[in-house]
C-alpha positions as CSV (number, residue, x, y, z in Angstrom):
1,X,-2.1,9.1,-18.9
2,X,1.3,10.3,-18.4
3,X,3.8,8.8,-15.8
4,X,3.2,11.8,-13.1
5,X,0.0,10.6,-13.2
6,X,0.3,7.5,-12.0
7,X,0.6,8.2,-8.3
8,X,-0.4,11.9,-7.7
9,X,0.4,14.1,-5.0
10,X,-1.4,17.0,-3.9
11,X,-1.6,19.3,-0.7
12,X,-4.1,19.8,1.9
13,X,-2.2,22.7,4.1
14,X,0.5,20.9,5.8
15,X,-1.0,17.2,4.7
16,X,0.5,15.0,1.6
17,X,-1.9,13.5,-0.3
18,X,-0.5,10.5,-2.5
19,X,-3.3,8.7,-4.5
20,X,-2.2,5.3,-6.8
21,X,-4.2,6.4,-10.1
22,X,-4.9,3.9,-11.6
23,X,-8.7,3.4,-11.5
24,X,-9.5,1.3,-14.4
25,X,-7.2,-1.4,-13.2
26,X,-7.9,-0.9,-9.5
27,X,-4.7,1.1,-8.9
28,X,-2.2,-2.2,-10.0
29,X,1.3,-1.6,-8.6
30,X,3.2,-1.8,-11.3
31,X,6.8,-0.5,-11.9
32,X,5.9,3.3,-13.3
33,X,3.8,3.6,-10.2
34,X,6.3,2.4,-7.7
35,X,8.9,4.8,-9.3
36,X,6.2,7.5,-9.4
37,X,5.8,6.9,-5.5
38,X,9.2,6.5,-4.5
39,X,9.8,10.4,-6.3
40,X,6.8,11.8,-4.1
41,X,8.1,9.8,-1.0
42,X,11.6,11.7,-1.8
43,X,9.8,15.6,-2.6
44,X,7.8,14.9,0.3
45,X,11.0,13.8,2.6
46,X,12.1,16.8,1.8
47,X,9.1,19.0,2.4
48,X,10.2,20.8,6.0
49,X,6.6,22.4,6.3
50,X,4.7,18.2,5.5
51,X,3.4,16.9,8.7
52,X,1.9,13.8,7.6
53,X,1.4,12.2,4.7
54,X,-2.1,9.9,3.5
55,X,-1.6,7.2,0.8
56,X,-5.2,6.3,-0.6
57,X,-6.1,5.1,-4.0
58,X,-8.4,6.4,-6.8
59,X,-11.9,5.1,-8.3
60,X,-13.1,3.1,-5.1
61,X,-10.5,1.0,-4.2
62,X,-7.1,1.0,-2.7
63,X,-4.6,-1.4,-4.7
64,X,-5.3,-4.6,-6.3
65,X,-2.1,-5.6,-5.6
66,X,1.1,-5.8,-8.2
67,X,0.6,-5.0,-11.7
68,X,0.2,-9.3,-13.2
69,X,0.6,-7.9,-16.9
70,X,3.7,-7.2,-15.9
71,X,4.5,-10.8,-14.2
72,X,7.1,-12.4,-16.2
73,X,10.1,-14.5,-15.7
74,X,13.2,-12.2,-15.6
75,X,17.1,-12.0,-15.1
76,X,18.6,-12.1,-12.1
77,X,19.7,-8.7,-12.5
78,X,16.4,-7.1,-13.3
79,X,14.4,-9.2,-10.6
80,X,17.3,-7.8,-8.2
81,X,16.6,-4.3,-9.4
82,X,13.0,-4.7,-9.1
83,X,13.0,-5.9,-5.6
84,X,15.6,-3.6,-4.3
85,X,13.1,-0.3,-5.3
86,X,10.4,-2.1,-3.0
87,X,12.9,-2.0,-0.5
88,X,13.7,2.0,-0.8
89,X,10.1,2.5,-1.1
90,X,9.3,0.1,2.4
91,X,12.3,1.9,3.7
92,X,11.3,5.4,2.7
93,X,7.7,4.8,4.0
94,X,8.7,3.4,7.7
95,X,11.4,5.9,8.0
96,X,9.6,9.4,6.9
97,X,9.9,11.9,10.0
98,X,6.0,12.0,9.0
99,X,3.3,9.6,10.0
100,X,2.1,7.5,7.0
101,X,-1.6,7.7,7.0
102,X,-3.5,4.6,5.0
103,X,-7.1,5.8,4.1
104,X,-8.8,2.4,2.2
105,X,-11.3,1.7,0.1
106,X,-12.7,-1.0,-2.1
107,X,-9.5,-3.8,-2.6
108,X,-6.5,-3.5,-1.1
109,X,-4.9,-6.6,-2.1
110,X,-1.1,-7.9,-2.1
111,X,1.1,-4.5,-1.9
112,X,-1.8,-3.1,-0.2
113,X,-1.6,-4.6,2.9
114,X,2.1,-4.0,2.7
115,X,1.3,-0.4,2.8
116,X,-0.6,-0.7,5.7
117,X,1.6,-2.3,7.8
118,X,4.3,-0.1,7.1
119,X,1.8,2.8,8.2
120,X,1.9,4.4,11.3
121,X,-2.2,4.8,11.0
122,X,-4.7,3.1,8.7
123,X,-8.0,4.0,8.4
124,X,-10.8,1.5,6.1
125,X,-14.4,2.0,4.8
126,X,-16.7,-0.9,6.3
127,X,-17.2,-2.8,2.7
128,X,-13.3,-2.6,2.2
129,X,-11.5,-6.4,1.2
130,X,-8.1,-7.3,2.2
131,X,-5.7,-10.3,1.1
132,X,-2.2,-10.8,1.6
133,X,-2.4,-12.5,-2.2
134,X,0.9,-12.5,-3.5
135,X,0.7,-16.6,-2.6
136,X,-2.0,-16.7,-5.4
137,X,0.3,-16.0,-8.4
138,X,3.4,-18.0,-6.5
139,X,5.6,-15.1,-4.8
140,X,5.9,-14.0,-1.4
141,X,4.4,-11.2,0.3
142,X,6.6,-8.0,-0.7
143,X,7.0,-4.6,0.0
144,X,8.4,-5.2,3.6
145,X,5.3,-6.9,4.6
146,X,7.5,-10.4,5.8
147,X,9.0,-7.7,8.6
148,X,6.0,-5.3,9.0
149,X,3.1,-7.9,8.8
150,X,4.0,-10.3,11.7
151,X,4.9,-7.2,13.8
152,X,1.1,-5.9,13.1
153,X,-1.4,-8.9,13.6
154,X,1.3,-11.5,15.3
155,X,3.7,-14.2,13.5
156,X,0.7,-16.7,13.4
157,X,-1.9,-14.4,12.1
158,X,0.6,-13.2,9.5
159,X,2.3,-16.4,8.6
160,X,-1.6,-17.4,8.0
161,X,-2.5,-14.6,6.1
162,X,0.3,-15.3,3.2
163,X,0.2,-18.8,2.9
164,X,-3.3,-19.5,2.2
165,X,-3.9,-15.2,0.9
166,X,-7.7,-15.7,2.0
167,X,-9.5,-12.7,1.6
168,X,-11.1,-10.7,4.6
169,X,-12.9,-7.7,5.5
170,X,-12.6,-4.6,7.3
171,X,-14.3,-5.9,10.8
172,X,-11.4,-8.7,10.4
173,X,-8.6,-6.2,9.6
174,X,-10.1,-4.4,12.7
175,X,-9.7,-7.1,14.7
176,X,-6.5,-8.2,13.9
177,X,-4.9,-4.6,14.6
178,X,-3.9,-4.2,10.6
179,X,-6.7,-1.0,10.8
180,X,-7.0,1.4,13.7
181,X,-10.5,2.8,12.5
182,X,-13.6,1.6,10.3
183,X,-15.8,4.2,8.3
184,X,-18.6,4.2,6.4
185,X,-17.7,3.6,2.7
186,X,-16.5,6.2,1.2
187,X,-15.5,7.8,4.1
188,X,-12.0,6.4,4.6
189,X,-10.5,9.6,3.5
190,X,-12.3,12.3,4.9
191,X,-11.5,10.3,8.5
């Protein structure tokens, strides 16, 4: 699989399609996708005729979250560099002049949920699992998701969600205002 591939764009008329593509892992966020994504986010910036753009994931499942083989103690400088292309990429997403579309499926763990409360819309299949679960491997929630999160389900909800990174599903995420629709699986991104 080549880079390009990692996150791939396509067009449906006027509609950016981003897919993470990495199926056999459940579409890990590692650092070739999250460059990968941030060079669509640009092209797509810059795409006058775009009027909204969907992020979904291949294989049956959103994100599992950040890539773990790729968790490893690092310099300052690196970790710095790291963190500051989640910020373009958080940036990028909550200041596109097009709606950011989340269409889920499966898991959509960790960076997942970061992506859909950055979005504008998010849309989940009935059988989808969410969990804020950076907590689980010692980090915080990334990806924006300390300023989008509380502003989506509340400060308490959100502040409840990353400390303890319990899983939940779809009805919850309904509930909690983090999804504006529910689908039948495999549905999430024909809706």
């Amino acid at each position: 699989m080549s880079e390009l591939d990692e996150v791939t764009l396509h067009h449906e008329g006027d509609i950016a399609v981003l897919t993470l593509n990495r199926p056999e892992r459940m579409n890990p966020f590692g650092m070739r996708m999250r460059e990968t994504l941030y060079a669509h986010l640009l092209e797509i910036e810059a795409t006058a005729t775009c009027r909204a753009v969907v992020l979904t994931g291949a294989g049956g499942n959103f994100t599992a979250g950040g890539d773990i083989s790729e968790m490893r103690r690092r310099s300052v400088l690196e970790g710095r560099q790291r963190a500051d292309l989640l910020g373009r990429i958080f940036k990028k997403l909550v200041t596109l002049p097009q709606p950011v579309i989340c269409a889920v499926e499966g898991n959509c763990m960790g960076a997942g949920v970061s992506f859909i409360a950055a979005s504008d819309y998010a849309v989940a299949a009935s059988d989808a699992r969410f969990g804020v679960a950076q907590i689980k491997v010692g980090l915080l929630p990334d990806l924006g998701a300390i300023w989008s999160l509380p502003r989506k389900v509340g400060y308490r909800k959100a502040m409840e969600l990353a400390a303890l990174g319990e899983r939940f599903d779809a009805a919850e995420a309904l509930r909690l205002d983090l999804l504006n629709h529910s689908c039948e699986p495999g549905k999430a991104l024909s809706e």
